[in-house]
N, C-alpha and C positions, 0 to 999 in steps of 0.2 A: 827502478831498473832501467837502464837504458840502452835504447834502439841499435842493434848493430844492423848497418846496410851492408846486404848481401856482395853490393860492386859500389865503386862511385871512380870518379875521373878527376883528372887534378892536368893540370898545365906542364905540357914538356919544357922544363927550364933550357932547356938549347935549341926549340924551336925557334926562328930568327921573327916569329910578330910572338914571342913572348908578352914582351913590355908592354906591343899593344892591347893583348888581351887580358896582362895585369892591369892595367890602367882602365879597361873596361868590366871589367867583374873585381876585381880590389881586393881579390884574393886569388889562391890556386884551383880551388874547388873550384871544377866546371857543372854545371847543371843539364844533364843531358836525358833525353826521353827515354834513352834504352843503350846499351852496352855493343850494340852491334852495329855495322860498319854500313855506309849507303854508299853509293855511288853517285855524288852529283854533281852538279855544275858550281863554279862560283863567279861566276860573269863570262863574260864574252871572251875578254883575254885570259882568262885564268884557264878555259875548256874544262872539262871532266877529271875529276880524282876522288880516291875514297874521304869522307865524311861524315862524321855525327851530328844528328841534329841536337842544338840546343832545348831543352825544357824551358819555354818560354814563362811557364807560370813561376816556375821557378825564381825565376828573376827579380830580386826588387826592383823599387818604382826607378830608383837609383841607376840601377847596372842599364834596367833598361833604354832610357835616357840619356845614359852614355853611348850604348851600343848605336843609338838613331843619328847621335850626333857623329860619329864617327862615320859610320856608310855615308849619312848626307854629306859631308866634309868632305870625304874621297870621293864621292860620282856627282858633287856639286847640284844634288837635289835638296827638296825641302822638305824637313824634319816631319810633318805630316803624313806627306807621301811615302817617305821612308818606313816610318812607325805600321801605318795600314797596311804594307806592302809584304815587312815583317812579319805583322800579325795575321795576315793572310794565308802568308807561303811558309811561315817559319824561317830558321837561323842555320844553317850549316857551320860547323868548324872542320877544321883540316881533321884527318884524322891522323897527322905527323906532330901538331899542335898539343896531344892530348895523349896521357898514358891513361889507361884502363887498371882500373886493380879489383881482384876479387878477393872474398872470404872463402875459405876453405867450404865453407859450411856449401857453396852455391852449384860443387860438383858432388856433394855429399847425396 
């Protein structure tokens, strides 16, 4: 028998960092801790907007690795600091970046 997830998240294809976040998770499934929307930061220039967090466990050794090298490569840090910094604070994604979908079953 197999598992049906009450919700899960997949990639807005017209978001405009689609590609970059296909190229970092190598798929559409997003891996996120919960369904519901945050308000936070994503640096200096970017200010305040709604947001999900990433499920970091979630992540293979792979995605994650990609993800470190990408923030390092954009804020010209090194992949170490990036990764600790990550695994600290955790990941935001836009929440424009991301459609939500649920199973019937989750208002039942």
């Amino acid at each position: 028998m197999s598992t049906r997830r009450l919700w899960w998240a997949n990639l807005h294809h017209t978001s405009p960092r689609y590609e970059e976040w296909l190229a970092i998770l190598g798929t559409d499934d997003v891996p996120l801790l919960h369904p519901g929307i945050v308000h936070g930061s994503l640096g200096h220039e970017e200010g305040k907007c709604d947001v999900y967090l990433l499920d970091l466990t979630r992540l293979t050794k792979e995605q994650m690795d990609r993800l470190v090298a990408f923030v390092a490569k954009k804020f010209g840090a090194p992949e170490e600091e990036v990764c600790d910094e990550i695994l600290r604070q955790g990941f935001p994604i836009r929440a424009a970046d991301v459609s939500i979908c649920f199973d019937v079953r989750a208002f039942v």
